[in-house]
C-alpha positions in Angstrom: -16.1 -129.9 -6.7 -16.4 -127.1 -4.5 -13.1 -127.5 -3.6 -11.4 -127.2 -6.7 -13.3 -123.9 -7.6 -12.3 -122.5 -4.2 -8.4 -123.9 -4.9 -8.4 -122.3 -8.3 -9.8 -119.1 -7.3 -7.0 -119.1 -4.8 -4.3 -119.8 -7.0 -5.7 -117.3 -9.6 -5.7 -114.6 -7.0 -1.9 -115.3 -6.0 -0.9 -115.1 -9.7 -2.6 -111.5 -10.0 -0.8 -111.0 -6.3 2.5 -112.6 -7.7 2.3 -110.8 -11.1 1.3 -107.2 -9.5 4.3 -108.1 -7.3 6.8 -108.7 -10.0 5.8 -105.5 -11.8 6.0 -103.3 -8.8 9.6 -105.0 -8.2 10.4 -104.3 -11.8 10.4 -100.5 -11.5 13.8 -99.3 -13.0 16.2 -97.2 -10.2 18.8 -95.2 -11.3 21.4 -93.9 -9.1 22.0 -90.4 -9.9 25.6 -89.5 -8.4 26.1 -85.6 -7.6 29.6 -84.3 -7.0 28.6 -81.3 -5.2 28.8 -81.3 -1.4 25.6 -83.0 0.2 24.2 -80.0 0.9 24.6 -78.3 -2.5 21.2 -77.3 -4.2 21.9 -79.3 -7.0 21.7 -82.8 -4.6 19.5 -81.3 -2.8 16.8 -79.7 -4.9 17.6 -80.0 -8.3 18.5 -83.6 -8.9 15.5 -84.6 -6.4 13.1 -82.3 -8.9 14.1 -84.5 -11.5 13.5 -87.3 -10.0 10.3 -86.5 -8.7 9.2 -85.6 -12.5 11.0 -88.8 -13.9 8.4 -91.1 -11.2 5.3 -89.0 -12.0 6.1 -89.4 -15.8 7.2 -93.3 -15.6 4.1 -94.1 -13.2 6.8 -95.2 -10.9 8.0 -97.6 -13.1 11.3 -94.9 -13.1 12.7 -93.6 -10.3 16.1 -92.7 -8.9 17.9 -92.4 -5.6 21.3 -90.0 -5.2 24.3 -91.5 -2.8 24.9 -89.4 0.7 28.3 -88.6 -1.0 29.5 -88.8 -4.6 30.8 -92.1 -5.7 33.8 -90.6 -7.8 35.8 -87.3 -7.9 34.2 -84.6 -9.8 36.5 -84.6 -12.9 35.6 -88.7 -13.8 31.4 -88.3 -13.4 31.6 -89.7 -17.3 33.8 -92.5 -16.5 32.1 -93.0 -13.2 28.4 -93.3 -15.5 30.0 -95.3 -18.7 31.4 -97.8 -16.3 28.3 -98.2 -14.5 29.6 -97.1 -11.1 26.6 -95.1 -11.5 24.0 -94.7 -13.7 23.7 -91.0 -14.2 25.5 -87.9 -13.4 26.1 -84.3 -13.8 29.6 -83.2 -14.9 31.4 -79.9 -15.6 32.2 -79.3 -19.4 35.8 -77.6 -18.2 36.6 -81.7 -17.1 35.6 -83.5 -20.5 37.2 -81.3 -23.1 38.8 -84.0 -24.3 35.5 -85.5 -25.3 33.4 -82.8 -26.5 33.9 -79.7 -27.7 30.6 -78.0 -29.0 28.6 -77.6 -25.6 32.0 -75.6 -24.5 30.4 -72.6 -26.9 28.8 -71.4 -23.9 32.3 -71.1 -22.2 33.4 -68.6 -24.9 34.6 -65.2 -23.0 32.1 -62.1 -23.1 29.0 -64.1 -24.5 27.3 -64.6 -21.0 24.4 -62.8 -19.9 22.5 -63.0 -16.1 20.0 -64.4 -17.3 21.4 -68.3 -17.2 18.0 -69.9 -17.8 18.1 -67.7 -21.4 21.4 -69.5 -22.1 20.8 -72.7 -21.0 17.8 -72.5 -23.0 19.7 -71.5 -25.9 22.8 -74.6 -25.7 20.3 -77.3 -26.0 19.1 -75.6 -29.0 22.3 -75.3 -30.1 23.1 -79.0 -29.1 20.3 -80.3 -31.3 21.0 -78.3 -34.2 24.6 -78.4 -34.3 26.6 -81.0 -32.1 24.0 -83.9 -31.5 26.2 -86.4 -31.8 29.3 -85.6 -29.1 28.0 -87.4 -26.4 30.0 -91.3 -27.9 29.4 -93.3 -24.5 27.0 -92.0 -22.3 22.7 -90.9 -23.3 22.9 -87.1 -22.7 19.6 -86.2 -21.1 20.5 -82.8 -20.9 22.7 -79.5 -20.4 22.5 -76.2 -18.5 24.5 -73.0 -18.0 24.7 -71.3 -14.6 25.3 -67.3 -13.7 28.6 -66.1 -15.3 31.1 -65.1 -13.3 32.5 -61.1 -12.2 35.7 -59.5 -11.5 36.0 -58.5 -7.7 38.8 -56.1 -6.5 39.7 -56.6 -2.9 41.4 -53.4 -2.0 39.3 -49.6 -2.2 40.0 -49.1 -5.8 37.8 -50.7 -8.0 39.3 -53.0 -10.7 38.3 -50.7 -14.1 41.0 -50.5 -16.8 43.8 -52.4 -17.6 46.3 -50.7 -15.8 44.5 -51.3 -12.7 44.9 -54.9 -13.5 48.1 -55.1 -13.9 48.8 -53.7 -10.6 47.7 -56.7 -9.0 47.9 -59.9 -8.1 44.6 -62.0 -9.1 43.2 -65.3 -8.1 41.7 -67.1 -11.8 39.7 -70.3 -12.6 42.1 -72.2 -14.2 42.0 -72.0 -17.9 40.5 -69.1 -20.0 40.3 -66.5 -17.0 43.6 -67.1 -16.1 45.4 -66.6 -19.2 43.4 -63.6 -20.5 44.8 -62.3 -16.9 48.0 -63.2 -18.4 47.7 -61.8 -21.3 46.9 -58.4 -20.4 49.7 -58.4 -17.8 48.3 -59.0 -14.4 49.8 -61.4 -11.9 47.9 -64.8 -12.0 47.3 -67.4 -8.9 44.9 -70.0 -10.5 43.3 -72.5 -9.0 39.7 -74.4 -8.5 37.0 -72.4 -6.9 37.0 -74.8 -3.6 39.9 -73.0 -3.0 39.2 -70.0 -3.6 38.8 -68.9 -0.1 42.3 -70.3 0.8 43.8 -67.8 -1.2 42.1 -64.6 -1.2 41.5 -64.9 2.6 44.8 -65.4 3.6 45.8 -61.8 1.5 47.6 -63.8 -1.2 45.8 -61.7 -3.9 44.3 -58.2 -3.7 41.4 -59.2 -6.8 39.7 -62.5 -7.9 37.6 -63.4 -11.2 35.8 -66.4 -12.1 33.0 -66.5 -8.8 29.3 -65.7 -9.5 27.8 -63.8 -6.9 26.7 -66.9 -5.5 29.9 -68.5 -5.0 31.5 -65.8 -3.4 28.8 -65.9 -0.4 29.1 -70.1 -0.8 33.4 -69.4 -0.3 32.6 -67.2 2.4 34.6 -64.5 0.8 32.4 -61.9 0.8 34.2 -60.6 4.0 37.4 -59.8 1.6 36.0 -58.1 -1.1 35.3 -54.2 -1.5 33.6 -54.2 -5.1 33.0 -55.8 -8.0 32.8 -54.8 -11.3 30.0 -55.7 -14.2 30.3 -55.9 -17.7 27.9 -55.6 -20.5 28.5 -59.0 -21.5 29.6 -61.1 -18.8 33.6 -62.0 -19.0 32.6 -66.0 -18.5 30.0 -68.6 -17.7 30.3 -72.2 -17.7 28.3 -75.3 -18.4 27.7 -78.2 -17.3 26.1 -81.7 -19.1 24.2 -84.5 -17.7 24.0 -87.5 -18.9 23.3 -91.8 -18.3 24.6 -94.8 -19.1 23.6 -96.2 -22.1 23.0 -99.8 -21.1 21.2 -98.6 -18.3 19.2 -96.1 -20.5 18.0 -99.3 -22.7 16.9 -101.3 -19.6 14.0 -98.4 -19.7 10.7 -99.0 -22.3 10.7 -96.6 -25.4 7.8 -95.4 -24.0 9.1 -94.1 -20.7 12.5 -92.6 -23.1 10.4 -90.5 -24.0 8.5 -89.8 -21.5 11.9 -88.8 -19.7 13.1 -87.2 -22.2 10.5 -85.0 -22.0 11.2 -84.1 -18.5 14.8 -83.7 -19.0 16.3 -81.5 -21.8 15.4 -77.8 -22.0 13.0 -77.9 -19.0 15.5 -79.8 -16.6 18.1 -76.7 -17.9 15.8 -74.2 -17.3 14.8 -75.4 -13.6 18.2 -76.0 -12.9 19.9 -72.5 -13.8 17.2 -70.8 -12.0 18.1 -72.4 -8.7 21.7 -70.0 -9.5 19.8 -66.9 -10.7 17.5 -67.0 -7.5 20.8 -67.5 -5.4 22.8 -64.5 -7.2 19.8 -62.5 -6.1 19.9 -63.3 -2.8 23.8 -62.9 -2.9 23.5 -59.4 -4.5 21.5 -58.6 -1.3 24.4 -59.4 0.8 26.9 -57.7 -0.8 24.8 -54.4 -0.4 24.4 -55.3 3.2 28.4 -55.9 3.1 29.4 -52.7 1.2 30.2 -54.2 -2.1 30.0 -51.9 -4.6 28.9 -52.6 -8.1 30.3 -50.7 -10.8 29.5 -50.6 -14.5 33.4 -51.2 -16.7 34.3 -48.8 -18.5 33.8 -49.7 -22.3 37.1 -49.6 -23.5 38.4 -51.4 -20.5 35.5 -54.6 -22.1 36.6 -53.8 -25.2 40.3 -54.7 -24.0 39.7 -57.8 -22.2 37.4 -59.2 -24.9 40.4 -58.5 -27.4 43.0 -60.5 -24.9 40.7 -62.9 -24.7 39.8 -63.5 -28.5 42.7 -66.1 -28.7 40.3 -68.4 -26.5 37.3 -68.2 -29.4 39.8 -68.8 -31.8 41.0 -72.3 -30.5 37.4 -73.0 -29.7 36.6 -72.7 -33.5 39.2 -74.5 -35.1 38.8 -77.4 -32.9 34.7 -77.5 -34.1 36.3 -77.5 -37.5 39.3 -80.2 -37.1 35.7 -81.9 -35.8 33.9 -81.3 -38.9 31.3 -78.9 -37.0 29.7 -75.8 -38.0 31.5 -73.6 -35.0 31.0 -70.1 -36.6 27.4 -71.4 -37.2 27.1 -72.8 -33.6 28.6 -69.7 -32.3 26.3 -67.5 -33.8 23.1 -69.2 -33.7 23.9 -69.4 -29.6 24.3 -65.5 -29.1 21.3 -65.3 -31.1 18.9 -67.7 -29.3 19.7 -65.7 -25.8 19.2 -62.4 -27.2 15.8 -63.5 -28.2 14.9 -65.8 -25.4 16.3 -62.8 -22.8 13.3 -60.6 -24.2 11.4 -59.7 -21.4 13.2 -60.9 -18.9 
């Protein structure tokens, strides 16, 4: 009978083995596509971050892995995540206006501040109270705001009225920069940022507007620029979402949901729009070491831009309404919640 005790302690053993097994095998992976280059902090550091909280949280029974190169073009991350090419993604808001239109508040000229954590801080507030139900499609974990961008002039004279704008020749994001350009008279090459350094480096245009500090080290066109001028409140900003796929998303327990979800909303913004503050700092640096000089815009020159620019809030507004959202509401509680969450800063 010995025997048969010894079997079935064996066989018990390999169940717990097998079972053990099974459940290690069962942890969930998500494949979290980034757009960026490779080397970009947010493939590098910030997605990886996430990760690393997502495992802690889950136990391992969550954890993700991020391609060597992005699985679809940056303007289709949501189709790229819905269709389950992968499973989660970042994406810039400026791509899926056709989808949502509330987190696009924070593009709104002459509301953005440095302080990007502040903001991003503020639009998931401002998500929750106001827009929760945009994302139709995908599981929105969370959204951020990164440094707004400045107006650079590359020739001696600073860039500080509107007459000095409309003696040049500008490089624009696409979009609201470009036509606020417009509007006030100023001859407009727009284009994405990755080519920014095409243009102004080759003398194209003698000004550019749309880069945070940041970007114009990352373009490599600090060499081109003479001086850049700062406004009370920043002339743009943008945000970005990031979200999952929703079948994926209910593969996961309610319990790890949440536990995610704990990791992911305003503390994945907040660590991921630092990684830009830190990087304009160290980009301010440069440009001292470069010459750049930093001057403050004259108040009525603001005043004139936000003006031209008004149109832009305008169209924001009564899209929330044709919506059915609270825009003037959204708009307002936004400005608020970074004015009270810059304190201190």
């Amino acid at each position: 009978m010995r025997w048969i005790s010894r079997f079935a302690a064996t066989i018990g053993i390999a169940a717990v083995a097998a079972i053990s097994s099974g459940q290690a095998e069962a942890a969930t992976r998500l494949l979290v596509n980034c757009f960026w280059p490779p080397q970009h902090y947010v493939c590098k550091s910030v997605l990886p971050t996430w990760g690393k909280w997502v495992e802690e949280a889950t136990e391992g029974r969550v954890k993700i892995s991020i391609p060597p190169k992005s699985v679809a073009a940056p303007p289709e991350q949501w189709d790229a995540v819905a269709k389950g090419i992968a499973d989660a993604a970042p994406q810039f808001n400026g791509f899926i206006q056709n989808r949502i239109t509330g987190p696009l508040v924070a593009m709104n000229p002459f509301i953005a501040t440095v302080d990007a954590q502040a903001m991003s801080s503020a639009l998931w507030e401002t998500y929750q109270k106001y827009f929760p139900d945009e994302y139709d499609g995908v599981h929105l974990l969370s959204m951020w705001v990164i440094t707004p961008a400045e107006l650079y002039s590359q020739t001696d004279k600073p860039l500080n009225s509107i007459e000095d704008l409309k003696s040049r020749k500008i490089w624009a994001l696409p979009g609201t920069l470009a036509l606020t350009m417009k509007n006030v008279g100023a001859g407009v090459v727009a284009g994405p940022a990755v080519q920014a350094n095409e243009i102004i480096s080759r003398g194209v245009v003698d000004a550019h507007v749309g880069l945070s500090p940041t970007a114009v080290r990352d373009f490599q066109v600090i060499p081109y620029t003479k001086s850049m001028t700062k406004f009370k409140k920043r002339i743009y900003s943008t945000s970005f979402s990031f979200f999952v796929n929703e079948d994926k998303w209910a593969e996961i327990s309610p319990e790890d949901q949440a536990k995610i979800t704990a990791v992911s909303g305003k503390k994945f913004a907040r660590m991921a729009s630092e990684h830009w503050m830190r990087k304009d700092a160290t980009a301010l640096e440069e440009f001292k070491k470069a010459g750049i000089k930093i001057i403050d815009a004259d108040p009525a020159f603001e005043a004139a831009l936000a003006e031209a620019a008004e149109p832009f809030k305008k169209k924001w507004l009564a899209k929330m309404e044709s919506k059915g959202l609270d825009g003037q509401g959204a708009y307002d509680f936004y400005i608020k919640r970074i004015q009270e969450l810059s304190k201190g800063n």
